[in-house]
N, C-alpha and C positions, 0 to 999 in steps of 0.2 A: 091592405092590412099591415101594421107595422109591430114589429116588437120590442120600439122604444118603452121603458121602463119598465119592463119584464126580465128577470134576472136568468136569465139563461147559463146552465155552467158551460164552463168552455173547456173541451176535454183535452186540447190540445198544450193550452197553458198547465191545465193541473199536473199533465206527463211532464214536461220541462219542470215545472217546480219539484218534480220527482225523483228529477234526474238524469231524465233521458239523453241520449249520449247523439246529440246534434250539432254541426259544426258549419260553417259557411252562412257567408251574408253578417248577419249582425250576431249569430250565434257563436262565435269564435272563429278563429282561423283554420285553417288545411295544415295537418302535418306535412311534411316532404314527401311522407312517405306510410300506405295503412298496408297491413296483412293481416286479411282472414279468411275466411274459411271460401266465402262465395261473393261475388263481387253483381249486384242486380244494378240495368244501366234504367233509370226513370223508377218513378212510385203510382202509377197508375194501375190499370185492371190487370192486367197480366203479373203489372211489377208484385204489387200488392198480397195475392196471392198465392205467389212463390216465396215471397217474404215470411208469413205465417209460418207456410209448411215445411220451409228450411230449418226456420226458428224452432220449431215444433221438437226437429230431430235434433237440436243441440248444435247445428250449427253454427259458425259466427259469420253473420253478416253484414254487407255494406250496400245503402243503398245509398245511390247517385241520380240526383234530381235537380235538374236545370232551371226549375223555378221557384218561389220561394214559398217559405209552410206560411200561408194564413190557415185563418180559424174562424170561428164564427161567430168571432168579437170583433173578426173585419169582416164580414159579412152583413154590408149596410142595404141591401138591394139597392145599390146604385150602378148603374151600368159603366157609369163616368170612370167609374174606381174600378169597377169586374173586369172589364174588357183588356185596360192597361196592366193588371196584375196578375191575372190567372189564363191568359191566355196565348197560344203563341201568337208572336210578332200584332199584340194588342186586338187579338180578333180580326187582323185583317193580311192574313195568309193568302195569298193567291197561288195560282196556279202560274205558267209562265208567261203565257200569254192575257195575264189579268182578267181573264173569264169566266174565274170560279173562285168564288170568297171562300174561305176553309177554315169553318172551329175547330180547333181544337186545342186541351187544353196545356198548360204548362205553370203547373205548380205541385206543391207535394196533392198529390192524388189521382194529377193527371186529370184527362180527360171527366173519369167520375166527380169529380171536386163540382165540374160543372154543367155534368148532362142532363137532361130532364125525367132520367129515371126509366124511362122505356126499358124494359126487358123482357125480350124474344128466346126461347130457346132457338139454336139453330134450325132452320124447317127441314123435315125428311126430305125433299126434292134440293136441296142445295148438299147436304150427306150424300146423298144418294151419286151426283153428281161426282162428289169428290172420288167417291167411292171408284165411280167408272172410268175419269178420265186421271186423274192424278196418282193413285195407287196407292186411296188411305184404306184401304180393306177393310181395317178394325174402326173404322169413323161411321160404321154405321146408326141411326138411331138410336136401337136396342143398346148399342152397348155405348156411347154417350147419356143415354138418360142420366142413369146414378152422376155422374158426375155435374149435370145441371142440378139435380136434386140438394146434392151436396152445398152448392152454391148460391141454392135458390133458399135453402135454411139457413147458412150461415147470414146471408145477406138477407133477411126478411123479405125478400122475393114472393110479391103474392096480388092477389087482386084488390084492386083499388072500388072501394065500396060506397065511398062517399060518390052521389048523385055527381054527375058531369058537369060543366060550366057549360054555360052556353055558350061559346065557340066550338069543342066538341060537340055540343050535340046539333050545330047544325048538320055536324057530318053524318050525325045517326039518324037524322031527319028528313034532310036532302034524300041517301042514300037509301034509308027505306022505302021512300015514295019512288024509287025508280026500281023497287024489287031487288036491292043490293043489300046483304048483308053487314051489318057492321060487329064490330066485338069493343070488350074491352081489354086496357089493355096493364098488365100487371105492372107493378111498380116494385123498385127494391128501398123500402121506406118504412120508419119506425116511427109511431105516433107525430104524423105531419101534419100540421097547421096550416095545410090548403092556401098558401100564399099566392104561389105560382111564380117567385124570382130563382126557382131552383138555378137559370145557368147563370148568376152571380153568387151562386154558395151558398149553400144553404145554412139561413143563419139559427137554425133551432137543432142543427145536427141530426134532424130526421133522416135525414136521405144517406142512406147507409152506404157513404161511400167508401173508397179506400182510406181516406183522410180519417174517418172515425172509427174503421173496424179494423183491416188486417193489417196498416202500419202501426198502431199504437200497441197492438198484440204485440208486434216484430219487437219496435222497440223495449216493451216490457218484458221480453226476455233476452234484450242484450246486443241487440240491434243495434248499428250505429249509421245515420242518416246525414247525410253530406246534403246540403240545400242552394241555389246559387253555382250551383257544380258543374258545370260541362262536361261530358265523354268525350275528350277531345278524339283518342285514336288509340287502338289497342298496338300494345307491342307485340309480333307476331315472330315465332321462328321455331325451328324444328317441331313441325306438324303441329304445335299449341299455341296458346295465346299465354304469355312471360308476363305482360300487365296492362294497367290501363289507366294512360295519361292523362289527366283531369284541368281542366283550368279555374278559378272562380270568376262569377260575371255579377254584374252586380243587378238587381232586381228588375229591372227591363230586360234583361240579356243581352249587353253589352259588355265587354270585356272590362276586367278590373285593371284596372289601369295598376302599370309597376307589380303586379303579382304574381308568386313563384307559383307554376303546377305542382300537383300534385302526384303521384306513383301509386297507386295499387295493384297490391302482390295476392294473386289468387291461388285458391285450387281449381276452381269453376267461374267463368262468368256465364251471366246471362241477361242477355239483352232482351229491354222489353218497356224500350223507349218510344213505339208509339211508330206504327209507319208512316213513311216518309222519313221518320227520326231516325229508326232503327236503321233502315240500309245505308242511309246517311253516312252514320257514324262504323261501318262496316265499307262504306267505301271509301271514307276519309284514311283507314288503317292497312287498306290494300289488303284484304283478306282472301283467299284463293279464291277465283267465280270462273274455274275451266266453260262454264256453260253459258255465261255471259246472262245469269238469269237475275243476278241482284239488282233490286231498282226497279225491274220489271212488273208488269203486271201489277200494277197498282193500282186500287178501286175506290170508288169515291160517294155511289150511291147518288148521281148525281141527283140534283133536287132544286125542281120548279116550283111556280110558287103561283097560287091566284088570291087573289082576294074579291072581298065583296062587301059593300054597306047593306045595313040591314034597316027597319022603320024602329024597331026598337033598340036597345043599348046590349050592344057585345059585350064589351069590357074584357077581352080575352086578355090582358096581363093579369088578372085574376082570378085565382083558382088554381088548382094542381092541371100543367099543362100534359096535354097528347094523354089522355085517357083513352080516346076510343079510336081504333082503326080498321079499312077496310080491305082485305087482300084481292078484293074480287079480280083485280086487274094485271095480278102473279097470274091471273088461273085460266086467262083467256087464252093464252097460247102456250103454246109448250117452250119448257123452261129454258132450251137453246134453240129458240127461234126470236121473233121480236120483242124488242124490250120491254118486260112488263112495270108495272110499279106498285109500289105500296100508298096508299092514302091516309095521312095524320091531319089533328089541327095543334100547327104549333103554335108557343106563346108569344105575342104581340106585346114588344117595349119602346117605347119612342126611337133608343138609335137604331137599334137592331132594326124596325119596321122604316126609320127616312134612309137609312142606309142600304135596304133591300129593294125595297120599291123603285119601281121607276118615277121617270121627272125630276126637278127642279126650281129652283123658284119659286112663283108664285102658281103653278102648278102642283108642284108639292104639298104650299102652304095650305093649297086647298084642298087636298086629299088628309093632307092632316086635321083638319078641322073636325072630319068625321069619324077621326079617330076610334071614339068611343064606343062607334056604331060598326066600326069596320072587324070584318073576322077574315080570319086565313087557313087556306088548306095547301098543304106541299104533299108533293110525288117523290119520292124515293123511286129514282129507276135503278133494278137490278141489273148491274155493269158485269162483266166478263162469265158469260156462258155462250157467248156465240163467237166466231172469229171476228164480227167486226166490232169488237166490242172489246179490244186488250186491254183497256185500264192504259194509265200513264206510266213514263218512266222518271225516277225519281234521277236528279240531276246535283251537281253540284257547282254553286259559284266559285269564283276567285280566291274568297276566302274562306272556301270548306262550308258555307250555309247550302243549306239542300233548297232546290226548287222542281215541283214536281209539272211537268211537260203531262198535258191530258189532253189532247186533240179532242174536242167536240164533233165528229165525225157525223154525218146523213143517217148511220145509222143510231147515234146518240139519239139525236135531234126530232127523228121520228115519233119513239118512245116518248122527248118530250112533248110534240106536240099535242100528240095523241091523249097524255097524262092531262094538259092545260083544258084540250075539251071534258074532258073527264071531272077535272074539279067544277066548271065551270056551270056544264047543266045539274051536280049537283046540289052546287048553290041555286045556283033559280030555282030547283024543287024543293028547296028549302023555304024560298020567299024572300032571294036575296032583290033588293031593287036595282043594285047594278054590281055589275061586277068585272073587275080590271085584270089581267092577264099579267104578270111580272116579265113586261118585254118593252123595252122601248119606243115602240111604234105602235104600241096599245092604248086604247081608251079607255074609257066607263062606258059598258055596253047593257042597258034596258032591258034587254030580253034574250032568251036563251037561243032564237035562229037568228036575230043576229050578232051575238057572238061568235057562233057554229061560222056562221061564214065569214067572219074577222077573222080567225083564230086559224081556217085552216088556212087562208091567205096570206098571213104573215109570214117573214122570211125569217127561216127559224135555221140564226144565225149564231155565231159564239160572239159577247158582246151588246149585241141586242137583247138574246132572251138572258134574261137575268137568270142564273144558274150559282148553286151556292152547295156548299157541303157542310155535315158534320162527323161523316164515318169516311174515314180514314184504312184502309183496308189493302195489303199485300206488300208486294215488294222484297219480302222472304220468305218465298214461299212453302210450307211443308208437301211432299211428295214421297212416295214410295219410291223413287228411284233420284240419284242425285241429275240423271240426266232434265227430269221437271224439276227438281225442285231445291231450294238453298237449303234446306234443315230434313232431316229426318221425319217421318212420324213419331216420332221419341220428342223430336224439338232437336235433338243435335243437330251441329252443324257436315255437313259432310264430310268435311276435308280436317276439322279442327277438333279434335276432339273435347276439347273442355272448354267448349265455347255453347249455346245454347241459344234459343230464339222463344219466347213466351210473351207475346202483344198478338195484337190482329194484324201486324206484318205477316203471320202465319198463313193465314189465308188465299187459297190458290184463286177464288173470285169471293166476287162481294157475297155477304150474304142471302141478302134479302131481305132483311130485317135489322131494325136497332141491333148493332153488335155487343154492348156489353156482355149482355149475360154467356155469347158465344166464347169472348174473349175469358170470363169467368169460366165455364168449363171445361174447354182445352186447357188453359193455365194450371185446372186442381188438378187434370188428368199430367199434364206434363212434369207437376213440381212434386208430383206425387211417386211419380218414377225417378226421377233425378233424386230425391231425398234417398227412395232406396239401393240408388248405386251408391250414390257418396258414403250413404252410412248404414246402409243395412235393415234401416226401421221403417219399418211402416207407418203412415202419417194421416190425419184427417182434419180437412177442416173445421174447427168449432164450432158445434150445432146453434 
């Protein structure tokens, strides 16, 4: 479906025709030097957030965003164009050892700008967890609710009502024939036109991201947005953070060639540049880490992938993707024991699907053929609840770009395997006619026993099994004690006082779940206490 010659307003241009006070890239230049009141590093889920409720209290704020504001006038559903402009390092982030592809996004909105909308409250058994081993006390359900609530209305956060695509509902179909539960799954969306190119932008502005809701609030009361901007490294001494050196890059993110940094003078920063980014840019500044915990503990949700040709036509790039999911496979074991996972069907695009897939060639050539007919289910495994399970350490190259180090370890690897069977007989009880395993040593397999005995025979290697991310999760981690954790339960930082952490770097493991909507209600609960120290008022998100 296209929305050539449908006049769509574009809410982003009308705010600059307004007057919105944006600078970097082609928007004007960086002064030498900004002072205001609070200094937010990225404009994504956390950034976004904090930004409103700052704003809210009179504030003056600056947000610094490393990639560049499109709108939904460059929102053409092309991938050719999505991937090179709103993504880090063009959608093709890896891990260190090139065994894990990693979306995530980089432009004003962040990650939201280009996820598929899933929204999970954080589950009671991953609370619960924090609750026990990391010393968030007051993290439990009950008293998180109101604050998903909060976010779950400002963000039109609700159940998606329109009938499923079929790629979804193979998974409700599959799954109920083998007596598995399936649900659906909410969406944070405003009158959406069921396209399905949500992760190249949504170009109807449905998808309530930060792009359309809490940065143009920000801005409309006085906000000022830096785009094209690097965090280079905070200036740090006598117990605070003094300011925070900026570079501009120009819309790939590569450095501007001949161009002066810039200086921001704060009272407060806060970081909430997206982990990996965040500790990045906290190790690039040399920030105190007595506990050597920054970087650490980084979660990925790693994520397999199967597919399957069907007699009739998928079409799964069509439609509002990952509608329906099934937890059954959180619940088989206890939540620090082996690796359980989550079951979605993501949406299927030519590069994103020749680029994930195994093969080559005319091997390839011929698996695309069936394109039309081909559907796909991925496993979310839930990473850091057991000790062999730490998550990666986030690193830094030569020149200061972050690379995150994740060992795919036997006990990674289990979990995946175990997920690959998992999707695999649910497609056969679907009616899939074959169906391929996302491994290099896999075939197109007929029938459900013998895939079972392909599948548990492969060697389920980093490299071979094709393994990919798009939740991004820890690295600064919040704790009740500085001895687990970099920031507070507040979000403070330990050691710095007016320094602050509001992204899913927060997080002590992965969730379990799509994270935004988690990242959304720690951010209102954190920005909502920071606004009442700095100023005294009490703050709410916009119903």
């Amino acid at each position: 479906m296209s929305t050539s010659g449908t006049h769509i307003p574009d809410p982003i241009r009308a705010g600059l025709q307004r007057g919105w006070r944006v600078l970097g890239g082609t928007h004007g230049r960086l002064p030498a030097q900004i002072t205001c009141d609070v200094a937010i590093v990225g404009s994504g889920a956390g950034a976004g957030i904090t930004a409103e409720l700052l704003t809210q209290a009179g504030l003056q704020v600056v947000l610094v965003e490393e990639g560049p504001l499109k709108s939904s006038s460059d929102f053409r559903q092309l991938e050719s164009e999505a991937y090179p402009s709103l993504y880090q390092e063009s959608a093709g982030r890896k891990t260190a050892d090139k065994a894990i592809n990693i979306l995530q996004g980089r432009c004003v909105g962040g990650s939201t700008t280009v996820n598929w909308t899933s929204s999970f409250r954080t589950p009671a058994a991953t609370l619960q967890h924090w609750q026990q081993h990391f010393g968030l006390l007051d993290y439990g359900e009950a008293t998180m609710a109101p604050w998903f609530a909060q976010a779950e209305r400002r963000l039109h956060i609700a159940p998606w009502l329109t009938a499923a695509n079929r790629n979804n509902e193979v998974l409700r179909a599959g799954a109920a024939r083998l007596g598995i539960a399936a649900s659906g799954i909410e969406r944070n969306v405003k009158g959406c036109w069921n396209l399905g190119s949500c992760g190249m932008g949504c170009p109807t502005n449905a998808k309530q991201s930060m792009l359309v809701t809490t940065i143009p609030t920000a801005l409309d009361r006085g906000a000022t947005l830096l785009v094209q901007t690097r965090a280079q490294a905070f200036v740090v001494g006598h117990g605070s953070v003094q300011s925070l050196v900026c570079t501009p890059v120009s819309d790939n993110g590569t450095p501007t060639a001949g161009a002066a940094s810039t200086r921001i003078v704060a009272r407060h920063f806060v970081v909430a540049g997206g982990a990996i980014n965040s500790p990045a840019l906290l190790m690039r500044s040399g920030v105190p880490d007595p506990h050597r915990l920054l970087g650490k503990r980084t979660f990925l949700h790693p994520v397999v992938i199967s597919s399957a040709t069907f007699a009739d036509r998928i079409e799964a790039w069509d439609g509002a993707p990952q509608t329906l999911y099934t937890d059954h496979f959180l619940h088989t074991h206890p939540i620090d024991g082996p690796m359980g996972y989550k079951l979605e069907a993501p949406p299927m695009h030519p590069v994103i699907v020749s680029t994930t897939l195994t093969g080559h060639g005319q091997a390839q050539a011929d698996l695309l053929r069936q394109f039309p007919h081909t559907q796909g289910l991925l496993a979310l495994l839930r990473d850091g609840f057991h000790a062999e399970s730490p998550g990666g350490n986030v690193q830094l190259r030569d020149d200061g770009s972050p690379v995150l180090d994740y060992p795919l370890n036997d006990f990674v690897m289990d979990g995946a395997r175990r997920a690959l069977l998992s999707m695999a007989e649910i497609q056969f009880a679907a009616g899939a006619r074959q169906v391929m395993p996302a491994h290099q040593m896999a075939r197109q397999y007929t029938q459900w026993s013998q895939a079972r005995e392909a599948i548990q025979a492969l060697p389920m290697k980093p490299l071979l099994t094709r393994v990919v991310s798009a939740h991004v999760m820890g690295g600064c981690a919040m704790a009740g004690t500085e001895r687990q954790g970099v920031v507070g339960p507040d979000g403070a930082h330990w050691q710095l006082a007016n320094l602050s952490v509001h992204d899913g770097s927060l997080f002590p493991t992965s969730i379990g779940a799509n994270p935004q909507l988690s990242v959304y209600g720690v951010a209102n609960r954190l920005a909502t206490g920071l606004a009442k120290r700095l100023t005294g008022q009490d703050v709410r998100l916009a119903a």
